[in-house]
Kinemage of the C-alpha trace (Angstrom):
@kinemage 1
@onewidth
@group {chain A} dominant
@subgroup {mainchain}
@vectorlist {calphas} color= white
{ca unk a 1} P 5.031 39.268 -38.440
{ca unk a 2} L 3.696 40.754 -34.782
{ca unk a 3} L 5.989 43.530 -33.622
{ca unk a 4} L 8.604 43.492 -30.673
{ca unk a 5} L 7.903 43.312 -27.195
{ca unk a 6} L 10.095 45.581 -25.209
{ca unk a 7} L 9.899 46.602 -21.847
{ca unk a 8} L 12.433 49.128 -20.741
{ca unk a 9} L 14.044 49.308 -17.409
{ca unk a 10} L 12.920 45.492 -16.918
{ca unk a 11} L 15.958 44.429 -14.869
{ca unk a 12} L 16.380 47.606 -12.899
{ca unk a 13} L 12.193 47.175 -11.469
{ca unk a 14} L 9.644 48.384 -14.106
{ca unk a 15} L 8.160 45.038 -13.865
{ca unk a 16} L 6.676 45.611 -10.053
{ca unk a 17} L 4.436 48.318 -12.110
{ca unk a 18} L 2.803 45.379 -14.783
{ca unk a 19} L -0.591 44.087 -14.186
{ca unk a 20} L -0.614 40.472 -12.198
{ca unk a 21} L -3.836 37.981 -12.211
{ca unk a 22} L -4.612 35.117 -9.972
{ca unk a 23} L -2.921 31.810 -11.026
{ca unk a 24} L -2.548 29.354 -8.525
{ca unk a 25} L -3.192 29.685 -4.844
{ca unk a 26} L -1.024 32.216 -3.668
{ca unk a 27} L 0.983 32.729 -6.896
{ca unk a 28} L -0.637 35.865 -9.508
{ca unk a 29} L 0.518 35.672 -12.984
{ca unk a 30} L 1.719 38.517 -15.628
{ca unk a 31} L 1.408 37.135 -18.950
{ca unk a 32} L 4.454 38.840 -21.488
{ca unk a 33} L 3.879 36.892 -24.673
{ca unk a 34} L 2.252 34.331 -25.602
{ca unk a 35} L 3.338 31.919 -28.739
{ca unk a 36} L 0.362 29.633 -28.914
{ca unk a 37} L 0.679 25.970 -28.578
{ca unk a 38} L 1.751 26.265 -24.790
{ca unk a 39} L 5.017 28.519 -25.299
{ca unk a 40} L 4.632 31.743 -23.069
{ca unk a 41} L 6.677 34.479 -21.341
{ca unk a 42} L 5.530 35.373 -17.899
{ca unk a 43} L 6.271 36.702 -14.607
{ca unk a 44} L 5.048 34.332 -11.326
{ca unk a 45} L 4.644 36.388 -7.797
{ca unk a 46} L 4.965 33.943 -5.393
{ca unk a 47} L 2.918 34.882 -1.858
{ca unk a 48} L 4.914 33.862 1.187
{ca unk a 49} L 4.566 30.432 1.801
{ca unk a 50} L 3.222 29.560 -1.729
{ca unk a 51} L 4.095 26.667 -3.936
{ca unk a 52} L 3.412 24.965 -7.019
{ca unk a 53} L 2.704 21.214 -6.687
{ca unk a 54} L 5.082 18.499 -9.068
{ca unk a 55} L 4.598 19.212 -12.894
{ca unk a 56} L 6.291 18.256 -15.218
{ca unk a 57} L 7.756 19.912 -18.100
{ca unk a 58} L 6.413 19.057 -21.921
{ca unk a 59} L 9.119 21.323 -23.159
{ca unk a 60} L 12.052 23.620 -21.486
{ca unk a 61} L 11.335 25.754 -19.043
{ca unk a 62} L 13.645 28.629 -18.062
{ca unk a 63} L 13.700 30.300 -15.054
{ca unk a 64} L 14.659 33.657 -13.713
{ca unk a 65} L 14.765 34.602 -10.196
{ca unk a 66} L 14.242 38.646 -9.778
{ca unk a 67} L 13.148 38.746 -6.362
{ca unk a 68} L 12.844 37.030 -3.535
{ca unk a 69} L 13.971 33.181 -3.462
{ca unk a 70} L 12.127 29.980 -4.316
{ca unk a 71} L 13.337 26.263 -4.131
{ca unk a 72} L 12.402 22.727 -5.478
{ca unk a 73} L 13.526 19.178 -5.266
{ca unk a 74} L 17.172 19.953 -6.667
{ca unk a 75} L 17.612 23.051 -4.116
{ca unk a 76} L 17.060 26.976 -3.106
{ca unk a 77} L 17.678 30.138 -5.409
{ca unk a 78} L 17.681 33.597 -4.480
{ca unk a 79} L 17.313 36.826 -7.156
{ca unk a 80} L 19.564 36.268 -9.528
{ca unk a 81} L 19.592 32.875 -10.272
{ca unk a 82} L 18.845 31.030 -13.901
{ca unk a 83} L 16.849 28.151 -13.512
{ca unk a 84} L 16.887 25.375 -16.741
{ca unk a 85} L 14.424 22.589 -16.219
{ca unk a 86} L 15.213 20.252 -19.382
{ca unk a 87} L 11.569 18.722 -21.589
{ca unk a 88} L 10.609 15.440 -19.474
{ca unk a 89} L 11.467 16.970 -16.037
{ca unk a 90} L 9.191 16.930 -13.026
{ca unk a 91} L 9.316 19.358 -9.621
{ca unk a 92} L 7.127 20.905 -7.065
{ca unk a 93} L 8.136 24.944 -6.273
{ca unk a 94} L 7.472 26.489 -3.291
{ca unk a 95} L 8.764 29.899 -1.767
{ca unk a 96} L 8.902 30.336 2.136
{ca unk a 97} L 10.150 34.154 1.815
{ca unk a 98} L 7.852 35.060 -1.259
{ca unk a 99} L 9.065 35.909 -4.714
{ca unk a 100} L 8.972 36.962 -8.416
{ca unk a 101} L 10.264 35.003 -11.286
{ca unk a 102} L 10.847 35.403 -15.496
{ca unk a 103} L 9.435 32.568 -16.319
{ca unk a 104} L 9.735 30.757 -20.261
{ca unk a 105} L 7.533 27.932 -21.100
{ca unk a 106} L 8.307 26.428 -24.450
{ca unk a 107} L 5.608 24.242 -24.238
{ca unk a 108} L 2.643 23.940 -21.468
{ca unk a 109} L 3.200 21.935 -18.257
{ca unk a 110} L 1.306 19.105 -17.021
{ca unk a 111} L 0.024 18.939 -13.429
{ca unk a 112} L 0.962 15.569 -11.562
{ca unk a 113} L -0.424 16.600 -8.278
{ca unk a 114} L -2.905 18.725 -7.260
């Protein structure tokens, strides 16, 4: 069985000092944990103006806004907001003011757009 993760002071900011790596244009990934077969943990920083095109979700995804704001088809949430997309789900993302996000995958997405 693999240890415990832990990463203190999480919610008060230690996660602006973790390492981020390109992802998608304009959005750099931090990868937390990742279960194999798709499921991950991982922070998305969101450039200003960046966005995600439509996907849609294999599995639940789980969102959690810590900074900034970013919106899709349903509407606009700013730090502090918990996101639920349900398994057979589609949206596009985008954030106009930037932003960083906790981000759960329980299984991959799939790209509908490029």
């Amino acid at each position: 069985m693999a240890p415990s993760i832990t990463h203190p002071g999480f919610l008060a900011g230690a996660w602006r000092d973790l390492p981020f790596e390109p992802f998608h244009p304009g959005v750099e990934i931090c990868r937390l944990h990742d279960e194999g077969e798709g499921g991950a943990v991982a922070l998305l920083r969101y450039a200003k103006g960046a966005s995600v095109p439509r996907h849609l979700h294999q599995g639940i995804e789980t969102i959690l806004v810590l900074d900034g704001g970013q919106s899709d088809d349903a509407g606009s949430y700013g730090a502090g907001a918990l996101v639920i997309n349900p398994t057979d789900t589609s949206h596009a993302v985008a954030s106009a003011q930037g932003c960083v996000v906790l981000i759960i995958w329980a299984k991959p997405v799939r790209m509908l757009t490029s």
